[in-house]
Structure formats: structure tokens, C-alpha cells
N, C-alpha and C positions, 0 to 999 in steps of 0.2 A: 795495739789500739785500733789500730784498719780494719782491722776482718772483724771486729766485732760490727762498726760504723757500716761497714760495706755490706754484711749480711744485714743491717736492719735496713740498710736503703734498697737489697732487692725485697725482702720481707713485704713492706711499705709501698714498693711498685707492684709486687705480685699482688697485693689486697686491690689497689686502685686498680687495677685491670680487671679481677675477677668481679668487680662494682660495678665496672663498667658491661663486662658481660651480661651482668643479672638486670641490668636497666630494664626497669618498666615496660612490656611490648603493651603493645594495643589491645585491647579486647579484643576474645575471637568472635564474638556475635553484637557488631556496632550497630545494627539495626535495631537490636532491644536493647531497651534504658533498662529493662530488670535484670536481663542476660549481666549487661555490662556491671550493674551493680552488685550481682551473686556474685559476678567475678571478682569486684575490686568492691566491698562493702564500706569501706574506707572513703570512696570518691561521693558514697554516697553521704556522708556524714560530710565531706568537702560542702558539695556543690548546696546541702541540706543549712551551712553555716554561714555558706555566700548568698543563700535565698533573704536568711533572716537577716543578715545584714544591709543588704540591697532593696530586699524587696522587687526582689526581678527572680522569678520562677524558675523549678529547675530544669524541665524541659525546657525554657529558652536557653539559657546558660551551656545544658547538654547540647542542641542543635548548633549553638554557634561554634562551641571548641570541636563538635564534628565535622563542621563543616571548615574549621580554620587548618585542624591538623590532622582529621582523622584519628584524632586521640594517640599521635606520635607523639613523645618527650620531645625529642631534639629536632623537629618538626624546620625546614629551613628552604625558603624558596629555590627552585634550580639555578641551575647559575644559567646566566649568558654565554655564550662560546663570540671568542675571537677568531676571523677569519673561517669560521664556520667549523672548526677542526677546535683550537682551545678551549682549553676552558674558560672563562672571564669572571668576575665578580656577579655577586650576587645583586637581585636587583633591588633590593631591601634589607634592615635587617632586622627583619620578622624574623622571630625563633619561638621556638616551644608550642607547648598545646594553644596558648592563646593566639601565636602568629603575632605580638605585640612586637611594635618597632623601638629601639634602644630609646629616642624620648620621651613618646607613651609612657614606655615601661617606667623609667627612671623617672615621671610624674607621680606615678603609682606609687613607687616607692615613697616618697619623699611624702606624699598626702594621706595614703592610706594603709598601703603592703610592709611598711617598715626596709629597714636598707636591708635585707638577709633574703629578701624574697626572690625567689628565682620562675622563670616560665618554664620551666622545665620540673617543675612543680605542682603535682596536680592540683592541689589545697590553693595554693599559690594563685595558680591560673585560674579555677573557679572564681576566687574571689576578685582578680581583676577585672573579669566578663562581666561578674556583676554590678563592680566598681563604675567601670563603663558606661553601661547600661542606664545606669541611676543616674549617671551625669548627663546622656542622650534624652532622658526623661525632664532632666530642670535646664537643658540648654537648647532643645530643640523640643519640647514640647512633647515629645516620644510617652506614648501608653506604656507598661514599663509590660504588658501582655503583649505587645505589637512586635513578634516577631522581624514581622516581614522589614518596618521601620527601623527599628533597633540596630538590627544588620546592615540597611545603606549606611547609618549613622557610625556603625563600630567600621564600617569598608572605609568611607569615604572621610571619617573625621566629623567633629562637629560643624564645625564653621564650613566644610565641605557641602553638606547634608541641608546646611542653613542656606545653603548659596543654591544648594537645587543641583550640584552635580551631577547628582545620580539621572535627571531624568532621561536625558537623552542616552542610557548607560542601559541597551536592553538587555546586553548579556548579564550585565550585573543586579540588575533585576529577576530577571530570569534565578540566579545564583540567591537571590533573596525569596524568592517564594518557595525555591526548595527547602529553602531554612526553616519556613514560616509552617512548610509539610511536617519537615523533618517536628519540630515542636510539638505539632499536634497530635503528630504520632507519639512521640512521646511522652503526652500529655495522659494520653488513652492508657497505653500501656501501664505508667505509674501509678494509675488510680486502681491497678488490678492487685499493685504486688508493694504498692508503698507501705505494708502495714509487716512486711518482711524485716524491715531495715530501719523501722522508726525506735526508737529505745525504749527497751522495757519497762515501768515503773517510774519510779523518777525521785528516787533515795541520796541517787549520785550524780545528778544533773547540777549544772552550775545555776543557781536563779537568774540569769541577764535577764 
């Protein structure tokens, strides 16, 4: 009765390893939102189901998880080193494409995401940015187009954002107008190619 137990638990780890291999890599052309979406058609029907639910655009959505994780999955601030030589703990913990911290996230969950959601999740993280974003709009007043806003708001926190943190924050501003580039570029772009990836017909659409 062992060797049968014992071959399904290496069986069960060989899968989880080879799962782990095939993990999601990043797009190889992150500067195109069309690139990226030929590649991953799927992210496009994501970030396309976080728009209508949000009401926060896809090129904002796309510029911030670019600029969070570079469209890494398991996406994970460096760590600090000890005595200059260790390694030390990480200085957050931001993880996944959205870079969301375990309370955020477990926010998310509990009001919007459902408890199954993961940031390492592209559907997932889409819809958290947008999540976000919609709440940066009814607690600070945030255009839900205002890249550049949006981003101090999603850096900095609301009540951060509210208090005015960012201003004196020029790198971090700085890091916000590239956002607010990054968007517009990709604003451009998807009015070329959005009619690639929108659904045909509309026989088998759900009516929300």
C-alpha cells in the first residue's frame, strides 16, 4: 500500500513543479498594449471586465500593473541585506502584478475580489487596480482618467494622498508622470488595435 501512496505523491509533486515552470512570464513587448494583448488575449478580456466594472480605463489599469510589476506574477520588493553581506526581510509585502500589501489585498477580498483571489493573478490584479482606483475617485476626489493622480493615491494610500504626502515626494512624482506617459501611450496604441480583441457578435455574451 506505500509504493502505490508514495508514487502518487511524487506524481503530485512532479505536476506542481512542472506548474511552476510554465508560470506566466511577462510579455516580450511591454511597451505595446496591442503586443501585449496578441500575446495574452485573455488579459485583454481581464483588464476589459475590470474597466466595466470600475469604470477606470484600460490603459490606466495597464500603466499601473506596468509600472507595479512589469507584469511579473510573483512580482516581490528586494529584500534589505543585514550587515551589508545578508540578506534581510523584505521591506513590504507587496506581491504580484498589482504590488498590493497583505491588508489592501485582504480588503479586496473581503469587499470585492472574493476570498479565492490571488495577485498573482492577472484577472485577479486587474480587477483590484480597478477596485482601487474607483475608491481613489470617491475618497479623494481622483478623475477616474487622472492617471498621474490615481497613482500618488494607489503609492501613497488614500488617507496618505488626502494628507498631501506625496507633495514634497519629487521622485515619486516623477514615477507618477511616467505612469500618466505610460497611459497615454497606451491610450493611442489601443484605439488602433482594440477592434482585434473586442467579441465578435454578441449571441454568447452574458447581458450585465
Amino acid at each position: 500500500m506505500q509504493r502505490p501512496v508514495l508514487s502518487l505523491i511524487f506524481i503530485i509533486a512532479a505536476l506542481l513543479l512542472t506548474a511552476g515552470g510554465c508560470a506566466t512570464h511577462p510579455p516580450e513587448r511591454a511597451e505595446s498594449v496591442c503586443d501585449i494583448f496578441r500575446e495574452r488575449p485573455e488579459w485583454y478580456d481581464n483588464a476589459a471586465g475590470a474597466r466595466d466594472r470600475w469604470g477606470i480605463s484600460i490603459p490606466v489599469i495597464m500603466a499601473i500593473i506596468h509600472r507595479e510589476s512589469g507584469f511579473h506574477a510573483d512580482a516581490k520588493p528586494p529584500r534589505t541585506t543585514c550587515l551589508f553581506i545578508f540578506p534581510g526581510p523584505r521591506p513590504s509585502s507587496a506581491y504580484g502584478y498589482p504590488q498590493a500589501l497583505d491588508s489592501t489585498w485582504n480588503d479586496y477580498q473581503s469587499q470585492a475580489g472574493g476570498s479565492f483571489a490571488d495577485r498573482d493573478d492577472f484577472g485577479d490584479a486587474a480587477d483590484f487596480v480597478g477596485w482601487y482606483c474607483h475608491l481613489s475617485h470617491l475618497r479623494c476626489g481622483i478623475s477616474k482618467d487622472d492617471a498621474y493622480h490615481l497613482y500618488l493615491a494607489y503609492h501613497e494610500g488614500h488617507a496618505g494622498y488626502n494628507r498631501g504626502t506625496w507633495r514634497k515626494k519629487t521622485g515619486l512624482k516623477r514615477v507618477a508622470e511616467s505612469v500618466q506617459r505610460r497611459s497615454l501611450q497606451y491610450r493611442r496604441q489601443l484605439s488602433t488595435c482594440e477592434d482585434e480583441f473586442r467579441p465578435r457578435g454578441g449571441c454568447c455574451l452574458w447581458p450585465f
